[in-house]
C-alpha positions in Angstrom: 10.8 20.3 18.6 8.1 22.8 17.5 4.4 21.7 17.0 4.6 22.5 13.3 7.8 20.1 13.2 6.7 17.4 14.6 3.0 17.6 12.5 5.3 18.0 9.2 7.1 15.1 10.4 4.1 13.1 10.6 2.7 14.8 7.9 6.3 13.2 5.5 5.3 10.0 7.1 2.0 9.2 6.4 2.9 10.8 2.6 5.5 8.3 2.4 3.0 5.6 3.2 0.3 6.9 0.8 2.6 7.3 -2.0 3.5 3.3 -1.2 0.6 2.5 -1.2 -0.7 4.2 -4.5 2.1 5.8 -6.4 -0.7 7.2 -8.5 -1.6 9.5 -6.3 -1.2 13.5 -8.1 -0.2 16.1 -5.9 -3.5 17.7 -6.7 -5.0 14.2 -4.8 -2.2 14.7 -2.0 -2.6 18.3 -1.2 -6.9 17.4 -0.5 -5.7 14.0 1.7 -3.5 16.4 3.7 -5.2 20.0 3.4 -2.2 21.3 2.7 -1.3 23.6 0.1 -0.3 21.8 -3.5 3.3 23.5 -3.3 3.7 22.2 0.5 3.3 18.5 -0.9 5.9 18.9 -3.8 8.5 20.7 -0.8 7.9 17.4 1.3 8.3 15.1 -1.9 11.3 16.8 -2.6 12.9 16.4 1.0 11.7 13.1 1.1 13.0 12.3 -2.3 9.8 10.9 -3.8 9.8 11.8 -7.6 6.7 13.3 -9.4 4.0 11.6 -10.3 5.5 10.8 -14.2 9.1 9.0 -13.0 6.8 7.1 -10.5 4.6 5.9 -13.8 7.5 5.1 -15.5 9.3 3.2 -12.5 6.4 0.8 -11.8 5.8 -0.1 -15.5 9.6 -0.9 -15.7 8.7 -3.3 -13.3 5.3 -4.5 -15.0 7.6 -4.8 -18.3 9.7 -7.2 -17.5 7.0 -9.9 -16.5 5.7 -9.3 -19.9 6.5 -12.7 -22.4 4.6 -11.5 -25.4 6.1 -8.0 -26.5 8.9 -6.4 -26.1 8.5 -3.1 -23.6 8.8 -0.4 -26.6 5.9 -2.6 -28.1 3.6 -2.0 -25.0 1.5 1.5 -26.1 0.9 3.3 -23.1 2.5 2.9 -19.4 1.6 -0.7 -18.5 0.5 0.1 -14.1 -0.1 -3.9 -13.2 -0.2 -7.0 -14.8 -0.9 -10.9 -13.7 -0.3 -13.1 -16.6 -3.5 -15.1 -17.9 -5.5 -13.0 -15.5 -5.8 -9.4 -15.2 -4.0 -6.1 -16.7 -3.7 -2.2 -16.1 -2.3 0.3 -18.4 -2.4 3.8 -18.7 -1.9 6.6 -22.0 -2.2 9.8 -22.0 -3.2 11.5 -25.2 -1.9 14.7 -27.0 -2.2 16.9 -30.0 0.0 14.4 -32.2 -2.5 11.3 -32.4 -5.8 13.8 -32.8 -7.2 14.2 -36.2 -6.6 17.6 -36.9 -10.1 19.4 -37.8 -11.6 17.9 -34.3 -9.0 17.3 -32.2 -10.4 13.3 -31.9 -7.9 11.4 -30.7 -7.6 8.5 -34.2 -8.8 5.3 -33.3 -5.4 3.4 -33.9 -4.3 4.9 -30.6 -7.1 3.5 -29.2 -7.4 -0.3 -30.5 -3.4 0.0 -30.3 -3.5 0.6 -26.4 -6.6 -2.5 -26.0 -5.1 -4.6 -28.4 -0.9 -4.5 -26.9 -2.5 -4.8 -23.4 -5.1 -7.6 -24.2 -1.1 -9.3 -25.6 0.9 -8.4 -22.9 -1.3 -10.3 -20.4 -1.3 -13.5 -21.9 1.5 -15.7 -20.4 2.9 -17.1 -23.9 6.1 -16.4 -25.9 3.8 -15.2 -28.8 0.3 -14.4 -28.9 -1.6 -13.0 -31.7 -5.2 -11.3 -32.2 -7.7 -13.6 -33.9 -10.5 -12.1 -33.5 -11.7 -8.8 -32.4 -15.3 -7.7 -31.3 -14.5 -3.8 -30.8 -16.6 -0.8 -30.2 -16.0 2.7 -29.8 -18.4 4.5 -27.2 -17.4 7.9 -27.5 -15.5 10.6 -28.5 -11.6 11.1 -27.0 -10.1 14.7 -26.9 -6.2 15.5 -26.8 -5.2 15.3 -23.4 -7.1 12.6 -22.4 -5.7 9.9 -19.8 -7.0 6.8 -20.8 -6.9 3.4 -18.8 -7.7 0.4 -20.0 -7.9 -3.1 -18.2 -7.7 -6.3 -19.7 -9.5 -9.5 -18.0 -8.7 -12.9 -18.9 -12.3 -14.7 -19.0 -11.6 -17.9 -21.1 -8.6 -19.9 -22.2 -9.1 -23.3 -23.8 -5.5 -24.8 -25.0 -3.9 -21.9 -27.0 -6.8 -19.7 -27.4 -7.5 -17.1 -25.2 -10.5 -14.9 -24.6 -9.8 -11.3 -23.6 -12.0 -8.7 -22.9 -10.5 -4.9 -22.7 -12.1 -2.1 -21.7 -10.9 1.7 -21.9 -12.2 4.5 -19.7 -11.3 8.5 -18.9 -12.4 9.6 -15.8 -14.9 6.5 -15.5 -16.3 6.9 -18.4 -16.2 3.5 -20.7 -14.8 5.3 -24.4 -14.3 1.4 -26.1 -14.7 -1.9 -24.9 -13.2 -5.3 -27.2 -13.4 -8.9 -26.7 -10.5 -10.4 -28.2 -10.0 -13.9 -29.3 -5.9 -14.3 -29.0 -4.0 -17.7 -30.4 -0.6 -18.7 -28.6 1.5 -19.9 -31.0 4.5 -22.8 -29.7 
């Protein structure tokens, strides 16, 4: 076995691993990790049979869905990444040209409260669960194309009423933040 075999060998294996580890990893991400060319990781994904970075979105909020009690999994807006019920949350949308107002190109801010408020749902562990209150604020401006991730925290319950905080970044940046006060209904 040649050199360059047996370091693309290794190479496949510790990809496999990383992919594991974080299946959010881009090839962009991959290509730095391995200084490898961006076309060299998406040949070894290929032989290795990892799918792109989209199917692996999708498979591990299939998996997130299903734990969900609250919605349905066409109700959740946005890919939902993690989720322990009463406790925390992770979800993921990606904006584009069709939820933008059309003069500025700002994505609407139902996209936005509809990602914070289905997530700040999904994560309470009751068959229904509805928004009370909600303390919102919008921080700033979100452009088409934007990948937004907002996580969900689970700071108070106290018998059916839950306190929920969410907050939305892109690229670290904090865009909105909302406490919500959510009622489980028997």
């Amino acid at each position: 076995m040649s050199r360059s075999s047996s370091m693309k060998k290794e190479r496949q294996s510790m990809l496999t691993q990383r992919v594991q580890d974080n299946p959010f990893l881009t090839d962009e991400e991959l290509s730095e990790i391995f200084s490898v060319s961006i076309p060299t990781i998406r040949l070894d994904r290929l032989e290795l049979g990892i799918p792109e970075l989209r199917e692996r979105i999708k498979n591990v909020a299939a998996e997130n869905h299903s734990k969900v009690k609250s919605l349905h999994s066409r109700e959740i807006i946005g890919e939902l990444l993690d989720i322990s019920l009463n406790k925390k949350a992770i979800s993921m949308l990606e904006t584009d040209n069709s939820m933008v107002f059309e003069k500025t190109k700002i994505v609407r801010g139902n996209f936005i409260y509809s990602l914070a408020e289905s997530i700040a749902i999904a994560v309470i562990d009751a068959q229904v669960a509805l928004v009370g209150v909600a303390n919102i604020k919008y921080k700033i401006p979100v452009y088409a194309g934007s990948k937004l991730i907002a996580r969900a925290e689970v700071r108070r319950i106290k018998e059916n009423n839950f306190m929920v905080w969410v907050k939305i970044t892109e690229k670290q940046m904090e865009v909105f933040r909302g406490k919500f006060i959510l009622v489980a209904i028997k």
